[in-house]
N, CA and C atoms as an extended XYZ file, in Angstrom:
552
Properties=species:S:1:pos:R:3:atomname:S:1:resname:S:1:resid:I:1 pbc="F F F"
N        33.056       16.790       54.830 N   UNK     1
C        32.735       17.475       53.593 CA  UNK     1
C        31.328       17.055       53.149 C   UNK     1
N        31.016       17.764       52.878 N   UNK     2
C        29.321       17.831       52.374 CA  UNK     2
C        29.368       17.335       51.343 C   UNK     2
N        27.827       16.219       51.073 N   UNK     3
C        27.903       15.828       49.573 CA  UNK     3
C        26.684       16.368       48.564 C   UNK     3
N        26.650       16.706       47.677 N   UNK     4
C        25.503       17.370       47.015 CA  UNK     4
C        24.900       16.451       45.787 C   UNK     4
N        23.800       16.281       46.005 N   UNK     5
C        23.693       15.488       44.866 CA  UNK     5
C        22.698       16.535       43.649 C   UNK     5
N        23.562       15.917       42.761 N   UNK     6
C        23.269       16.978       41.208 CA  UNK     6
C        23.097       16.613       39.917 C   UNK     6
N        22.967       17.288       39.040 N   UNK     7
C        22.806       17.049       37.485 CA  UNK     7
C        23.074       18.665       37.177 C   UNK     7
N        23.291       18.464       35.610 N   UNK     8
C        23.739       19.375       34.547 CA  UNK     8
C        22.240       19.363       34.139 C   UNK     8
N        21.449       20.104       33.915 N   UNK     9
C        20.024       20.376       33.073 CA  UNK     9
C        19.807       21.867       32.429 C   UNK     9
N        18.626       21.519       31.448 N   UNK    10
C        18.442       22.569       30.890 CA  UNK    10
C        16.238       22.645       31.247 C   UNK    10
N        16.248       23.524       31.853 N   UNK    11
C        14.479       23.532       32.653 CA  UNK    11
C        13.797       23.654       31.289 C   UNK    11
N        12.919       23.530       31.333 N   UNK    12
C        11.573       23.331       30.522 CA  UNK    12
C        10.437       23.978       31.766 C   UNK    12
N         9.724       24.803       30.465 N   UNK    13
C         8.670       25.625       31.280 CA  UNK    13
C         7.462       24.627       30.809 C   UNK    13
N         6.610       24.840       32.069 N   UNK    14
C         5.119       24.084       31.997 CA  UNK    14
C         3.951       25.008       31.530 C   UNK    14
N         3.211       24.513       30.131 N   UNK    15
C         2.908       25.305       29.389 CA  UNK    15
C         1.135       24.544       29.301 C   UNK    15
N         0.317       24.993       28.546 N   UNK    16
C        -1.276       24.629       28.568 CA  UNK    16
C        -1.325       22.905       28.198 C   UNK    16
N        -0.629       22.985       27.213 N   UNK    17
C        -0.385       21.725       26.410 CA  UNK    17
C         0.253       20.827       27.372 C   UNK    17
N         0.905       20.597       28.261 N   UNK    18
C         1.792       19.879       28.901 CA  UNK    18
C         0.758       19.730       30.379 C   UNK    18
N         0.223       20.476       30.696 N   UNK    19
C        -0.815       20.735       31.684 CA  UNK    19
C        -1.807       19.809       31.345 C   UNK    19
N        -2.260       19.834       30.153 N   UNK    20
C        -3.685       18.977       29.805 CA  UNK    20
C        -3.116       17.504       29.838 C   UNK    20
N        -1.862       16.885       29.080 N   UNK    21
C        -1.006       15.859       29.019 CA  UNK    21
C        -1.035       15.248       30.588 C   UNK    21
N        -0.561       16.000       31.964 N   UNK    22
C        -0.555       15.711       32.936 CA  UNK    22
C        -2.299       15.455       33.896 C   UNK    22
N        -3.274       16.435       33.146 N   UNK    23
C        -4.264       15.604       33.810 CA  UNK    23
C        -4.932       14.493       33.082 C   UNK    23
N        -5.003       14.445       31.977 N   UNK    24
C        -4.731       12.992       31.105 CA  UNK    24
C        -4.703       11.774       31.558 C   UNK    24
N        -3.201       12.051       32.048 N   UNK    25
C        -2.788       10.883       32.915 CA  UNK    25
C        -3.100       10.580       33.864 C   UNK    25
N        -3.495       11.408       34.780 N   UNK    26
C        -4.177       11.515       36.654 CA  UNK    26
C        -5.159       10.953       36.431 C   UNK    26
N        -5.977       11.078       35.082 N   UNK    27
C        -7.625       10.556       34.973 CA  UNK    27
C        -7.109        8.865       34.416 C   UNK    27
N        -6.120        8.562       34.105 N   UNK    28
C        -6.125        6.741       33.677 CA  UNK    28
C        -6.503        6.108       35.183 C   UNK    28
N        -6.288        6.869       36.072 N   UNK    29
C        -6.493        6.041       37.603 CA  UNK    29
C        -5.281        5.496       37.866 C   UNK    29
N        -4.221        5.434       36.718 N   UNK    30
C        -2.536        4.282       37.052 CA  UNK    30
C        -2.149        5.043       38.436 C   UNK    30
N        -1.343        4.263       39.089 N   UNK    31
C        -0.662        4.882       40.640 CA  UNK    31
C         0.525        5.406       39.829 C   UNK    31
N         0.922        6.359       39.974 N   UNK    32
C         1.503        7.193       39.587 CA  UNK    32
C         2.041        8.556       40.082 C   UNK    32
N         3.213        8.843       39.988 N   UNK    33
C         3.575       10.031       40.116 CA  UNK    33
C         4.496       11.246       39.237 C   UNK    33
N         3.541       12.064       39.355 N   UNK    34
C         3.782       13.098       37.981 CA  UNK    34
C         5.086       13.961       38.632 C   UNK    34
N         6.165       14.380       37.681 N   UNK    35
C         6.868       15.525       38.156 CA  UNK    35
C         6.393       16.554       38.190 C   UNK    35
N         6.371       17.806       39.389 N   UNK    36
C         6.462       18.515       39.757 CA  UNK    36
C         6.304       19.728       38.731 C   UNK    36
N         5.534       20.334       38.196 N   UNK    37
C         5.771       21.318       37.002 CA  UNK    37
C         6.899       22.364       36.889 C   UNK    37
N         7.233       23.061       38.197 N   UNK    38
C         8.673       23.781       38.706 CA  UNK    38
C         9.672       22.874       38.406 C   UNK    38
N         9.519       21.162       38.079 N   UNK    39
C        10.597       20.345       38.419 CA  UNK    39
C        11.310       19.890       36.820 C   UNK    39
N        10.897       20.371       36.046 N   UNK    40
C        10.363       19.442       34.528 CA  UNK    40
C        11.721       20.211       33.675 C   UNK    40
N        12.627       19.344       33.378 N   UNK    41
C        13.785       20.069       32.931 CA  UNK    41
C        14.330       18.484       31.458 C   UNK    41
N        15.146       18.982       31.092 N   UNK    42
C        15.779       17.827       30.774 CA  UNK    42
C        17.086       17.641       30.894 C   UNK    42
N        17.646       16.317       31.744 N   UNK    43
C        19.050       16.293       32.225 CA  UNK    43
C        20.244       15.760       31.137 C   UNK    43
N        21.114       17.107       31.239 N   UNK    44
C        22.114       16.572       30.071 CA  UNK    44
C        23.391       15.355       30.590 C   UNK    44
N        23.256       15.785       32.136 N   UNK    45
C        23.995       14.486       32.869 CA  UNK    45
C        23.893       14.460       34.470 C   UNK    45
N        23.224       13.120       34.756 N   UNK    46
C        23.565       13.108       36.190 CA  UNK    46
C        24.447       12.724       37.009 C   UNK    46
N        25.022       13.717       37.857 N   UNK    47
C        26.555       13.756       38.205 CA  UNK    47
C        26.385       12.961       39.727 C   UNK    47
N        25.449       12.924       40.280 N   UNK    48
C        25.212       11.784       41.740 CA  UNK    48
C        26.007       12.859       42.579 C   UNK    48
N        26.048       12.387       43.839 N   UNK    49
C        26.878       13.035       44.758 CA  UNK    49
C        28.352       13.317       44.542 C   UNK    49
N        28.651       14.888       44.669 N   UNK    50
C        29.674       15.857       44.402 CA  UNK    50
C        29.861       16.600       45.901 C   UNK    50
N        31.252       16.851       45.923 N   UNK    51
C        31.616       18.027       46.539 CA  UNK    51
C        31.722       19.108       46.317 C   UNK    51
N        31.851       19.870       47.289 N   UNK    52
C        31.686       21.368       47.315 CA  UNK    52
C        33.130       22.096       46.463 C   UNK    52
N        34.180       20.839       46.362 N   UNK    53
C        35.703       21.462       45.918 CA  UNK    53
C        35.759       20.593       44.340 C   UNK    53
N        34.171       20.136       44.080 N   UNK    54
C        34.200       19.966       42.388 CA  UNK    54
C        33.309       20.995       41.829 C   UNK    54
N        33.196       21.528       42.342 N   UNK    55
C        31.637       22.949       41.525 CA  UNK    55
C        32.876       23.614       41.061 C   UNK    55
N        34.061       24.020       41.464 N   UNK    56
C        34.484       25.213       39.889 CA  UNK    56
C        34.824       24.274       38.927 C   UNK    56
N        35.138       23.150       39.174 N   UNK    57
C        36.082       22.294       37.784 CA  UNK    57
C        34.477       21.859       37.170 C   UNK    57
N        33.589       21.357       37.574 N   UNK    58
C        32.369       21.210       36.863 CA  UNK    58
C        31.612       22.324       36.214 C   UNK    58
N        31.915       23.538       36.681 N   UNK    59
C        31.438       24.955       35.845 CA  UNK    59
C        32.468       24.925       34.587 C   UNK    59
N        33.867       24.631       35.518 N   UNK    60
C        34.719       24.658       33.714 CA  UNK    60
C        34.430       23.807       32.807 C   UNK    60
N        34.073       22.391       33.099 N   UNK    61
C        33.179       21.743       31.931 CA  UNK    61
C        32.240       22.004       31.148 C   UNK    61
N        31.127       22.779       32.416 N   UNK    62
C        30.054       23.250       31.516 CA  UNK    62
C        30.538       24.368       30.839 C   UNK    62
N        31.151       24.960       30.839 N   UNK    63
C        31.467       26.404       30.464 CA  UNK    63
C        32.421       25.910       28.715 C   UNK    63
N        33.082       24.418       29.110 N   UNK    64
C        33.527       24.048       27.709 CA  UNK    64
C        32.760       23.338       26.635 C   UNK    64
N        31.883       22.800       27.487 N   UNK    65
C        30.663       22.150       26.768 CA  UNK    65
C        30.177       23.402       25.845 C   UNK    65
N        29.987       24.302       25.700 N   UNK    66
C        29.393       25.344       25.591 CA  UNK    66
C        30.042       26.298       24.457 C   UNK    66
N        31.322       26.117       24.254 N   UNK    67
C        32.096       26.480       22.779 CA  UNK    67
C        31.123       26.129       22.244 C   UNK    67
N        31.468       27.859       20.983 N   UNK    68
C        31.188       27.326       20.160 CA  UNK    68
C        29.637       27.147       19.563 C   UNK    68
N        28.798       27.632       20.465 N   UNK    69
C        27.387       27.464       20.689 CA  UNK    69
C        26.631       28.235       21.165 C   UNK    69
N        25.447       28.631       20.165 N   UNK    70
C        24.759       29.648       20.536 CA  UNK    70
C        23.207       29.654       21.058 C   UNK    70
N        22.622       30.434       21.381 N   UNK    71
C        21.299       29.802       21.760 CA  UNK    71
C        20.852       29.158       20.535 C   UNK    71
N        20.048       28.071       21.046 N   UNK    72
C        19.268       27.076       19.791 CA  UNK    72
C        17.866       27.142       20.223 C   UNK    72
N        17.369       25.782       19.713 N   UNK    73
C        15.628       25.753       19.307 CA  UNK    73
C        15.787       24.499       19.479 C   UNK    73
N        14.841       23.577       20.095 N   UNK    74
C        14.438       22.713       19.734 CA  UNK    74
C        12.835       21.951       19.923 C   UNK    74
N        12.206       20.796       19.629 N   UNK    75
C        10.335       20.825       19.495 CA  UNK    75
C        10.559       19.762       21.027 C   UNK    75
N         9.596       20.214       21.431 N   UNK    76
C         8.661       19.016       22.701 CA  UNK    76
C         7.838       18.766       21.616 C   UNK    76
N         7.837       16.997       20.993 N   UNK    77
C         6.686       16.383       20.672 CA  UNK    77
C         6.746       14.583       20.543 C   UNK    77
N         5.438       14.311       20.866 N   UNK    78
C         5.290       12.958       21.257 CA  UNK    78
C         5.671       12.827       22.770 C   UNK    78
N         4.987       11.251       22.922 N   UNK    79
C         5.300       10.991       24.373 CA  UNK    79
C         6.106        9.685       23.880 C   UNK    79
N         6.139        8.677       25.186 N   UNK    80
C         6.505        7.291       24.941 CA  UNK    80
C         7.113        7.173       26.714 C   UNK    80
N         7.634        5.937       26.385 N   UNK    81
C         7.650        4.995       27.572 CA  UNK    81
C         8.927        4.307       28.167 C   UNK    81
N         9.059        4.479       28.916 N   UNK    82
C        10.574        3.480       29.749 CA  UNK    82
C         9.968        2.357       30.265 C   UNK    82
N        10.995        1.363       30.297 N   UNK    83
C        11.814        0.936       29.148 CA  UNK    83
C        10.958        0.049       28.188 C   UNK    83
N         9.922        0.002       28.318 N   UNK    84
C         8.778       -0.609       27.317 CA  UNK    84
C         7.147       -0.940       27.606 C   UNK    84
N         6.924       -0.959       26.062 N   UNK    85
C         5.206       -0.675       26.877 CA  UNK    85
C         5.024       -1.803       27.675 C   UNK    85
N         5.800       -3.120       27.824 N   UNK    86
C         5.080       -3.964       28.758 CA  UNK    86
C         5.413       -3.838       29.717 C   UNK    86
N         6.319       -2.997       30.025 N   UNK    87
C         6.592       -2.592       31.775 CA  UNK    87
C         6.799       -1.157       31.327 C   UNK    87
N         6.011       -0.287       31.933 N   UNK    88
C         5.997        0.970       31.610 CA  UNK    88
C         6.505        1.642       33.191 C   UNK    88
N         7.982        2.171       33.489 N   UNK    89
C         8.451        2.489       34.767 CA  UNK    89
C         8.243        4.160       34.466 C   UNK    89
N         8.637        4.555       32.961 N   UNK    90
C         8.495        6.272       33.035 CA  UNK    90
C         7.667        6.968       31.861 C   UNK    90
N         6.860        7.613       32.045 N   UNK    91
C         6.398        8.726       30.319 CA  UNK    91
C         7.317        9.809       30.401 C   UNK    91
N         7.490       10.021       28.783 N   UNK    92
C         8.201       10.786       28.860 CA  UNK    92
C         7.916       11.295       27.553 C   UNK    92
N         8.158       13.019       27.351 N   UNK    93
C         7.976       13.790       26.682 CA  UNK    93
C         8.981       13.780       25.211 C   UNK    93
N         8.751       13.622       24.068 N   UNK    94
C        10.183       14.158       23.698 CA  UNK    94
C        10.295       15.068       22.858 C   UNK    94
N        11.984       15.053       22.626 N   UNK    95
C        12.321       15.811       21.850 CA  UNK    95
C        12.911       16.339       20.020 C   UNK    95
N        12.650       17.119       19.504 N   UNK    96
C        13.242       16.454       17.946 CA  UNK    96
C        14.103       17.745       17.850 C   UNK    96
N        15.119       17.519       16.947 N   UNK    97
C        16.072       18.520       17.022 CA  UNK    97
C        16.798       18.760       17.971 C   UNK    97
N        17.174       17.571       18.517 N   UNK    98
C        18.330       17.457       19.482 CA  UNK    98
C        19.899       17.492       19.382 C   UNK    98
N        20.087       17.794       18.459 N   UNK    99
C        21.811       17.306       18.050 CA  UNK    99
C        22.579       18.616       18.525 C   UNK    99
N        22.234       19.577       19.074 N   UNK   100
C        22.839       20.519       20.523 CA  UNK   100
C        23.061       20.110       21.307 C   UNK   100
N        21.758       19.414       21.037 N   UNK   101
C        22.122       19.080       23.135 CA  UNK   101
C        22.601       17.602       23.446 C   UNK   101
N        22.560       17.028       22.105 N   UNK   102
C        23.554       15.926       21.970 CA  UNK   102
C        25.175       16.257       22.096 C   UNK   102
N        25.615       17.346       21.382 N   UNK   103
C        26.863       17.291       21.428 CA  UNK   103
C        27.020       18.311       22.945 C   UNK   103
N        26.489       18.993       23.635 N   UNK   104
C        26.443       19.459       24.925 CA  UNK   104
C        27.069       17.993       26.074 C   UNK   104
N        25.896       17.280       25.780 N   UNK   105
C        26.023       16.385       26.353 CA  UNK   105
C        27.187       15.494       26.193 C   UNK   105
N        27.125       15.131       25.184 N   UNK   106
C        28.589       14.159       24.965 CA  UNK   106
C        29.810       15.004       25.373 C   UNK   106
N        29.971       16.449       25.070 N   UNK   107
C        30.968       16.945       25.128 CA  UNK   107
C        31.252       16.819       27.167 C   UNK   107
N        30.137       16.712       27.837 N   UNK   108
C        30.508       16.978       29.414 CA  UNK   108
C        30.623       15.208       29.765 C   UNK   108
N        30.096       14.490       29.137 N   UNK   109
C        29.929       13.343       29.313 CA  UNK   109
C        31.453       12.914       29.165 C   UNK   109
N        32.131       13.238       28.298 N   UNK   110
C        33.871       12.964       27.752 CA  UNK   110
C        34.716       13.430       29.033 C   UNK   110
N        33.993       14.626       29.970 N   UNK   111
C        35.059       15.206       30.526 CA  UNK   111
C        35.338       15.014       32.386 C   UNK   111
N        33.846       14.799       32.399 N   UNK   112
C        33.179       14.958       33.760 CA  UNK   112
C        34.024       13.639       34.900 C   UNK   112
N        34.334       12.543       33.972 N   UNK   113
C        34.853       11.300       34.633 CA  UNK   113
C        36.146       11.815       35.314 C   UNK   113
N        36.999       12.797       34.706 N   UNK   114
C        38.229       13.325       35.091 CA  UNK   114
C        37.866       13.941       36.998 C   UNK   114
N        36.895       14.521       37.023 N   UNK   115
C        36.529       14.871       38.468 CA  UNK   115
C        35.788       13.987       39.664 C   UNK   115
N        35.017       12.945       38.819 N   UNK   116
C        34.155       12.064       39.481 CA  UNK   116
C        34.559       10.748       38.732 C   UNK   116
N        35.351       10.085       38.858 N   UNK   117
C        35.891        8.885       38.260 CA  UNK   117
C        34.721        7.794       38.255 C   UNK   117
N        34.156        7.651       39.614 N   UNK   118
C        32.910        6.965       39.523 CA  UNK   118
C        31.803        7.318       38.615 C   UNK   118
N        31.372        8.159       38.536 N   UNK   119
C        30.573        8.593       37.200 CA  UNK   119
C        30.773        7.831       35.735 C   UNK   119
N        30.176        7.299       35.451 N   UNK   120
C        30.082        6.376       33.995 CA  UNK   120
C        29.487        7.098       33.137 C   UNK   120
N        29.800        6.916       31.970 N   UNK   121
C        29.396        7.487       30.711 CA  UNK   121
C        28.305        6.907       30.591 C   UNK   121
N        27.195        7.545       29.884 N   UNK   122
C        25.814        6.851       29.230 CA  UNK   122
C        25.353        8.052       28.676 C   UNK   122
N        25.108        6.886       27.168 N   UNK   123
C        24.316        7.649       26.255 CA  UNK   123
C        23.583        8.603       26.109 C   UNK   123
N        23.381        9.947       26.211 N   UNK   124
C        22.374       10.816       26.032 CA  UNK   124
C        21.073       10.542       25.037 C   UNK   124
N        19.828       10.190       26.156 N   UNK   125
C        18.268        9.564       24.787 CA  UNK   125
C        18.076       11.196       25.474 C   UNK   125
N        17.411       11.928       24.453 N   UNK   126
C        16.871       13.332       24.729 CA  UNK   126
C        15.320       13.143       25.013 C   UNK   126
N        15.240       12.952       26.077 N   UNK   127
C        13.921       13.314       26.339 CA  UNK   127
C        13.379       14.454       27.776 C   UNK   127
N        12.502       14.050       27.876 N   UNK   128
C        11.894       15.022       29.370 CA  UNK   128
C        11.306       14.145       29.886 C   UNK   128
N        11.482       13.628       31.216 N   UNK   129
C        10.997       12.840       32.425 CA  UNK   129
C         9.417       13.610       32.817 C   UNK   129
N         8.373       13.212       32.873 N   UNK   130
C         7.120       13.292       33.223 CA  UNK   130
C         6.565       12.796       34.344 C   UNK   130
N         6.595       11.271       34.591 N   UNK   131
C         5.706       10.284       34.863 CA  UNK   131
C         7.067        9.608       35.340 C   UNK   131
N         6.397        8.838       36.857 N   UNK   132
C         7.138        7.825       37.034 CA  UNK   132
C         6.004        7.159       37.161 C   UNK   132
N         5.449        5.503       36.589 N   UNK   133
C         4.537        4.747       37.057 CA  UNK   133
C         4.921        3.848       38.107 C   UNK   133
N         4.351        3.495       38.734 N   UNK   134
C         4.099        3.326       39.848 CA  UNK   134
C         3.739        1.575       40.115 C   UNK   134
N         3.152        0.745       39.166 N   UNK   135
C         2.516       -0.252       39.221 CA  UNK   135
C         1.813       -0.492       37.718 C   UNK   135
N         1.616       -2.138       37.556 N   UNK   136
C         0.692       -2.058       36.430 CA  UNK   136
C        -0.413       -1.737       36.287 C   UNK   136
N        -1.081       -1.600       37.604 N   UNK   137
C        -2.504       -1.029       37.458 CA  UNK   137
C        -3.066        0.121       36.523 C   UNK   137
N        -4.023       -0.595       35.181 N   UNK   138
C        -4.383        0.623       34.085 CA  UNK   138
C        -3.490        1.196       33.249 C   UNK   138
N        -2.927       -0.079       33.114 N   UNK   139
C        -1.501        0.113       31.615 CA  UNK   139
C        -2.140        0.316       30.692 C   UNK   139
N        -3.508       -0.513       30.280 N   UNK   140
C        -3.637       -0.336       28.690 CA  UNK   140
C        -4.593        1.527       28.745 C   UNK   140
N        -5.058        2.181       29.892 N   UNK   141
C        -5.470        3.395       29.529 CA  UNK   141
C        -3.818        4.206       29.568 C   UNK   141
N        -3.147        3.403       30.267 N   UNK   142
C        -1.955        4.972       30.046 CA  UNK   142
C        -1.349        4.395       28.674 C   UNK   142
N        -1.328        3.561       27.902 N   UNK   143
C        -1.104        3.400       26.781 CA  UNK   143
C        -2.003        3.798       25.780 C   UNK   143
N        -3.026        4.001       25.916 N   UNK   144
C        -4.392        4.941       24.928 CA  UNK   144
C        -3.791        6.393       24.870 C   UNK   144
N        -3.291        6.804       26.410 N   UNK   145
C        -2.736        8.216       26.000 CA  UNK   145
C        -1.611        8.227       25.477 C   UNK   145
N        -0.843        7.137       25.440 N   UNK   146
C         0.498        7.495       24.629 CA  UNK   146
C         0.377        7.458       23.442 C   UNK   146
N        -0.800        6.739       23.048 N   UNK   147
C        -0.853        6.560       21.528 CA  UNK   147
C        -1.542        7.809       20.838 C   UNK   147
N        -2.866        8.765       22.046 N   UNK   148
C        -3.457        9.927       22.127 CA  UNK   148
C        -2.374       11.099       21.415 C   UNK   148
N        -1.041       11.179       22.087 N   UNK   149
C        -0.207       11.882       22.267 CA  UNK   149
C         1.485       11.869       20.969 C   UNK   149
N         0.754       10.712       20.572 N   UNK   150
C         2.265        9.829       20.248 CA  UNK   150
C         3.077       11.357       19.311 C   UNK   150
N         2.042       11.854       18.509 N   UNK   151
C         2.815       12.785       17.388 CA  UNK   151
C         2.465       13.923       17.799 C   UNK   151
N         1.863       14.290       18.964 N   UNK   152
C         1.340       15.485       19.195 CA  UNK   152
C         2.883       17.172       19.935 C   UNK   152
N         2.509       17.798       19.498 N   UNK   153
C         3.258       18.986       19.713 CA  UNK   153
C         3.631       19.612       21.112 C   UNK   153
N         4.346       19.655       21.691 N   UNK   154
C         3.730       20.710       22.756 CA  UNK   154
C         4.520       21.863       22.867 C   UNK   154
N         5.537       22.254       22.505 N   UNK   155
C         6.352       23.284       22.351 CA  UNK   155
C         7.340       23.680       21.515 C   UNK   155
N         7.369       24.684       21.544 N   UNK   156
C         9.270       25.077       20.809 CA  UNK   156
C         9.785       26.053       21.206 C   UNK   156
N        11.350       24.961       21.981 N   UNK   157
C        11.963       25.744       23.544 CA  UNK   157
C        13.133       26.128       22.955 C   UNK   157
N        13.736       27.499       23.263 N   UNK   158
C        14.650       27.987       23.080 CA  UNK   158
C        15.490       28.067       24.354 C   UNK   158
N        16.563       27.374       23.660 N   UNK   159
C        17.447       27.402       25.071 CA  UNK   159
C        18.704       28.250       24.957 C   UNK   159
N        18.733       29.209       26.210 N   UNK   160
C        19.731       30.188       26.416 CA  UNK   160
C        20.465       29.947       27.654 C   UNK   160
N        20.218       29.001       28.351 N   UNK   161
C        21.043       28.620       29.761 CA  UNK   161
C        21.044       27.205       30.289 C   UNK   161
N        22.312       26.975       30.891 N   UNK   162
C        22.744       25.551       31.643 CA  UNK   162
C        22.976       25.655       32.839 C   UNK   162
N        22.530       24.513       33.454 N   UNK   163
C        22.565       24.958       34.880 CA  UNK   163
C        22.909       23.897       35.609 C   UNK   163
N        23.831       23.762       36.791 N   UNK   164
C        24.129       22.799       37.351 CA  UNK   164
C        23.014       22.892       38.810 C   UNK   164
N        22.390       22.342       39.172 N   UNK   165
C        21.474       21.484       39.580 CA  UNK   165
C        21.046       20.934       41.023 C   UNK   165
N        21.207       21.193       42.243 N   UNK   166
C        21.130       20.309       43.408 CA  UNK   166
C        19.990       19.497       43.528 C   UNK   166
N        19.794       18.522       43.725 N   UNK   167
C        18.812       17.793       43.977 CA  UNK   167
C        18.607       16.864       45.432 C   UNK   167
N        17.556       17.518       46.204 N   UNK   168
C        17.467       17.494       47.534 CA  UNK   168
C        16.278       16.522       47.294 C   UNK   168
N        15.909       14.869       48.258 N   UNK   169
C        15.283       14.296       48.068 CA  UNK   169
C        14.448       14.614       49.599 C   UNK   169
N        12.852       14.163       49.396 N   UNK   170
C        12.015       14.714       50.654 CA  UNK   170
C        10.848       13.593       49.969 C   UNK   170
N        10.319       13.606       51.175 N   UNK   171
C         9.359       12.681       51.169 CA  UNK   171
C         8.081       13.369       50.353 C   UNK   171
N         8.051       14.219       50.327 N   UNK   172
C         7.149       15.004       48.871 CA  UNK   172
C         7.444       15.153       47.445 C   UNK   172
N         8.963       14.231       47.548 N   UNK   173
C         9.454       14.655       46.408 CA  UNK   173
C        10.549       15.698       46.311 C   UNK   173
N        11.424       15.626       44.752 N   UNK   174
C        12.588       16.133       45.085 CA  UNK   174
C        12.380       17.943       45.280 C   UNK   174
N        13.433       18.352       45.884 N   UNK   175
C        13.490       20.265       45.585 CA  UNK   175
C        15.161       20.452       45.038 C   UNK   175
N        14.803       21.065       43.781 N   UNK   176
C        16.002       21.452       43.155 CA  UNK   176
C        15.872       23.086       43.241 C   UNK   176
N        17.752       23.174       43.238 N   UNK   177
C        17.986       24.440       43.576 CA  UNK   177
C        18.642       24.628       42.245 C   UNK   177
N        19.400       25.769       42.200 N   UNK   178
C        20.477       26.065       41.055 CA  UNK   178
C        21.409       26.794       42.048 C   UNK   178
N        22.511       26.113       41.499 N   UNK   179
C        24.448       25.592       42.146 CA  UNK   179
C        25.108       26.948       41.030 C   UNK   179
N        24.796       26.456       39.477 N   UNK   180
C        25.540       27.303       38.919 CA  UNK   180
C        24.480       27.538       37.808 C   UNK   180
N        24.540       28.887       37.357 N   UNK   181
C        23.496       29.227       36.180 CA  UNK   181
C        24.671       29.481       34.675 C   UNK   181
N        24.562       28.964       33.269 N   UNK   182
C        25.512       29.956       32.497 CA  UNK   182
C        25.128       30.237       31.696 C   UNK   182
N        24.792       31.438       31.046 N   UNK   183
C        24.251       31.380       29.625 CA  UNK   183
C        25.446       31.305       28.274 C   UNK   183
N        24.079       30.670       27.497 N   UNK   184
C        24.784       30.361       26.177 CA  UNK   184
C        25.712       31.344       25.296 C   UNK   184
């Protein structure tokens, strides 16, 4: 049996503002690697390797996650840092007006263990993955841009679909497909 490895996400489009943010960062010189602009989503849960005979019971989750709920809104603004500025491992975009996709999340997060027992619960932080750094080399310029950035705007995303996720790893980096699409 085949194993697929996946997440529940909702994509984020790459927009002027988010473009300038990413060469920003390319110019600190940090070793670094930026996500993929096709790749830039935010994950409401990562489900790790699944089988092919859990995709309908994981559509029925998402599909219950989803009572009840209509398309929403929410802002891309500010950046910041995993897990702290003195070791900076990720930038990341965020979000305000999250309490959708908080209870999205919690609601699949409650249910998902029933199919994948190994799967652990963890907290939903709403953000968008950017940046993985790479090394300390030129912390205090990628910290000039976080501080550049800290309150700054970059969108307001309306979300009308959930999508379950494959995530294929390659030495260029990952290629995600879409398993299951649903709208809101």
């Amino acid at each position: 049996m085949e194993k697929i490895r996946s997440f529940i996400a909702i994509e984020i489009g790459y927009n002027e503002k988010i473009k300038q943010l990413f060469n920003d960062i390319k110019n600190t010189g940090a070793i670094i690697k930026l996500v993929e602009p096709e790749n830039i989503h935010i994950t409401l849960k990562f489900l790790g390797d699944i089988s092919d005979d859990n995709i309908k019971d994981i559509e029925n989750i998402m599909k219950n996650s989803l009572v009840g709920i209509k398309p929403f809104q929410f802002n891309l603004e500010g950046i910041g840092v995993f897990p702290n500025q003195k070791y900076i491992k990720i930038i990341w975009i965020g979000i305000n007006n999250s309490e959708i996709l908080e209870k999205i999340s919690k609601r699949i997060n409650e249910k998902i263990y029933s199919i994948i027992p190994e799967n652990k619960q963890q907290k939903f932080i709403p953000h968008i993955t950017i940046c993985r750094v790479k090394s300390s080399k030129n912390k205090e310029k990628i910290l000039e841009i976080v501080d550049k950035y800290k309150n700054y705007k970059f969108a307001d995303i309306i979300v009308d679909t959930i999508k379950l996720k494959k995530s294929e790893l390659t030495s260029k980096g990952p290629i995600y497909s879409d398993i299951i699409k649903l709208n809101i």
